[in-house]
C-alpha positions in Angstrom: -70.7 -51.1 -17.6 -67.0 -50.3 -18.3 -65.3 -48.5 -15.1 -63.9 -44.9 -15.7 -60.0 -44.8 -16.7 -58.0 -43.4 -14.0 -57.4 -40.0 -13.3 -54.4 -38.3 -13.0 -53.1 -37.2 -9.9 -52.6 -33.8 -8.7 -49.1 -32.9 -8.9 -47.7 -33.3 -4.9 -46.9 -30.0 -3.4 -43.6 -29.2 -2.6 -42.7 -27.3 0.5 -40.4 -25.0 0.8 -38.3 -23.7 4.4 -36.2 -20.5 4.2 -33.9 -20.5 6.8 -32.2 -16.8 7.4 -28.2 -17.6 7.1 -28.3 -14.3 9.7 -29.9 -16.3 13.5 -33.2 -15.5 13.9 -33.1 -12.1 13.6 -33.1 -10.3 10.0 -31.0 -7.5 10.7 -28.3 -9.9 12.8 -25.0 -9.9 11.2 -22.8 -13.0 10.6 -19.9 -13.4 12.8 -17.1 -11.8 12.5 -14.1 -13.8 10.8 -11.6 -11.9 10.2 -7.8 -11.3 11.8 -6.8 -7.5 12.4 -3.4 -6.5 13.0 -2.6 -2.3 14.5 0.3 -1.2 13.0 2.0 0.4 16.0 4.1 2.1 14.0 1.5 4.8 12.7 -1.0 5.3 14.6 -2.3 8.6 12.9 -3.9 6.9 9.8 -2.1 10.0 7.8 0.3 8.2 5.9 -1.1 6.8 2.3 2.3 5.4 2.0 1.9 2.3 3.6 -1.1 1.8 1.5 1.0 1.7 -1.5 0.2 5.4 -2.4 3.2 7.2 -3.8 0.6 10.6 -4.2 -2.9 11.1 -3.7 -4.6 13.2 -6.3 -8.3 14.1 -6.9 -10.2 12.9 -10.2 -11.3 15.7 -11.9 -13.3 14.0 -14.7 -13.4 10.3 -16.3 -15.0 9.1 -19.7 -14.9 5.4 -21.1 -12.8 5.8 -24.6 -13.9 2.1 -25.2 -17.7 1.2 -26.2 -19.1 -1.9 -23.9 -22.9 -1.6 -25.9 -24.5 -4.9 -26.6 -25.6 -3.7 -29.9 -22.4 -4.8 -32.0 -22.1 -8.5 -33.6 -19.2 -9.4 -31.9 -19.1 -10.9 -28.7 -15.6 -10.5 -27.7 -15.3 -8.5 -24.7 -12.7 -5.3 -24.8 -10.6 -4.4 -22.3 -12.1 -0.6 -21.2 -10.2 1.9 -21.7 -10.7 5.4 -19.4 -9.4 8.8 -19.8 -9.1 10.5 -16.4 -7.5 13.9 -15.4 -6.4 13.9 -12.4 -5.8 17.3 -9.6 -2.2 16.3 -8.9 -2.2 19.4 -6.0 0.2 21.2 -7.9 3.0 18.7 -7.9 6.1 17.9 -10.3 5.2 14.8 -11.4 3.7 14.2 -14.8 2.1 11.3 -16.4 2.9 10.0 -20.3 -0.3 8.3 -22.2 0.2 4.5 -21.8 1.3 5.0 -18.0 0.0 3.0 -15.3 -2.1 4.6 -12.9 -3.5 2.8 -9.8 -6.5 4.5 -8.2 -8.1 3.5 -4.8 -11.0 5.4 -4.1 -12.2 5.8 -0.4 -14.9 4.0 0.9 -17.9 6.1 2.3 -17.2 7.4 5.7 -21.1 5.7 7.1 -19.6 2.1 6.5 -16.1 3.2 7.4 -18.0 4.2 10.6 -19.9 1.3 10.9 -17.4 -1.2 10.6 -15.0 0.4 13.3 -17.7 0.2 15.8 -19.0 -3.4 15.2 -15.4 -4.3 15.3 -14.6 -2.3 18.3 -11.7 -0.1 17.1 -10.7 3.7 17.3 -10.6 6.1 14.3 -7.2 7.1 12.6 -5.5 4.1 13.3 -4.1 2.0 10.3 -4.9 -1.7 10.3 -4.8 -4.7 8.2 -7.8 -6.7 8.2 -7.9 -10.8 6.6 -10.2 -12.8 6.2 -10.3 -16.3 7.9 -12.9 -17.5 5.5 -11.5 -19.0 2.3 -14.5 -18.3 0.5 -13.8 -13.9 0.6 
């Protein structure tokens, strides 16, 4: 009688742990590390100067004058190109194709909200906010 060849083994099972990077809780945020500074010296939040905005204007429409499809051969990404018109609120200024525009659009008020409270601040104060973590 020849004995049976052996049989395989069952691959081992692996088990797997997920840890929540938040504490125990799911809907626990991560500490806080960040350094604010007030800036004492407007404390009305008004002034879009200090943010580096020379004028605030409203965008009226945008459309991308670049295509980004897939569906071309080439693989070389383009640089995107936008045509906006901006509500400049009836102002002098006036704006030559080529020009550079900065635009910084606001965040939505909920989160503005949100992260005033968790960091225990007043509305319509200007701040600078840093991050202590080199990784953000």
């Amino acid at each position: 009688m020849s004995e049976a060849p052996p049989q395989p083994s069952a691959p081992a099972k692996k088990k797997i742990v997920l840890k929540r990077a938040a504490g125990t809780n799911a809907n626990e945020l991560p500490a806080c590390r960040i350094k604010i500074e007030l800036d004492s010296d407007n404390n009305n939040g008004d002034n879009m100067e200090s943010l580096g905005c020379k004028q605030v204007a409203t965008i009226v429409s945008a459309r991308y004058m670049t295509d980004n499809s897939n569906d071309s051969e080439s693989q070389v990404d383009i640089k995107r190109v936008i045509e906006m018109t901006l509500d400049l609120n009836d102002t002098n200024s006036s704006y030559q194709p080529g020009d550079y525009v900065a635009v910084y659009a606001p965040n939505p008020d909920y989160q503005i909200k949100t992260l005033i409270s968790r960091l225990q601040l007043t509305e319509n104060k200007v701040i600078k906010i840093e991050s202590l973590d080199s990784k953000y």
